[in-house]
C-alpha positions in Angstrom: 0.0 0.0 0.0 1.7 3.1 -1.1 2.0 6.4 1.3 -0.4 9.1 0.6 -0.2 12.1 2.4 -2.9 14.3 1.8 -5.8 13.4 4.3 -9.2 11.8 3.6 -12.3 13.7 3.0 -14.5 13.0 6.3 -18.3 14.2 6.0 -19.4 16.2 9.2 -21.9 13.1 9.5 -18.5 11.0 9.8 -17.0 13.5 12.0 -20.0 13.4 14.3 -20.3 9.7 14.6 -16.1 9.4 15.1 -16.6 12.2 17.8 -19.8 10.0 19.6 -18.0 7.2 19.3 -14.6 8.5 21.5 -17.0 10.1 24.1 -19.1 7.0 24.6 -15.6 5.5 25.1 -14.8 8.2 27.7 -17.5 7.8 29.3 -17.9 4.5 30.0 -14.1 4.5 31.0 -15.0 7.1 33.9 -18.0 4.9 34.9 -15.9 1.7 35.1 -13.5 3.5 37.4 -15.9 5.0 39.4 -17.5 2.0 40.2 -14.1 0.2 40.9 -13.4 3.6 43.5 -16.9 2.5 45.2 -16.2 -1.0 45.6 -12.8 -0.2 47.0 -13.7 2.2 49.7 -17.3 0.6 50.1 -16.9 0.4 53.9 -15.7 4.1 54.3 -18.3 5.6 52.1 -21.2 3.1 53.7 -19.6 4.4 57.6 -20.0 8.1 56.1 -23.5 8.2 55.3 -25.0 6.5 58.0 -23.1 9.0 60.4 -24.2 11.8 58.4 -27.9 10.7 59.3 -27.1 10.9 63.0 
């Protein structure tokens, strides 16, 4: 496959659906972690809102 420099012509519907397409990735990446923060520090955050309710 040879080199070609000069870029493809994207559509704005392609550029649309590309730019969807990384923030779905983004964020389902900060949900993941999220979740993995609450399951790590499950005990703290379950001790800090029942003594909130006090």
């Amino acid at each position: 496959m040879p080199f070609v420099s000069r870029k493809k012509y994207k559509s704005r519907r392609e550029k649309s659906q590309s730019s969807t397409r990384i923030i779905k990735i983004v964020i389902a990446t900060i949900l993941v972690l999220a979740l993995v923060l609450v399951i790590m520090n499950w005990t703290y955050l379950r001790d800090y809102v029942i003594t909130s309710f006090y």
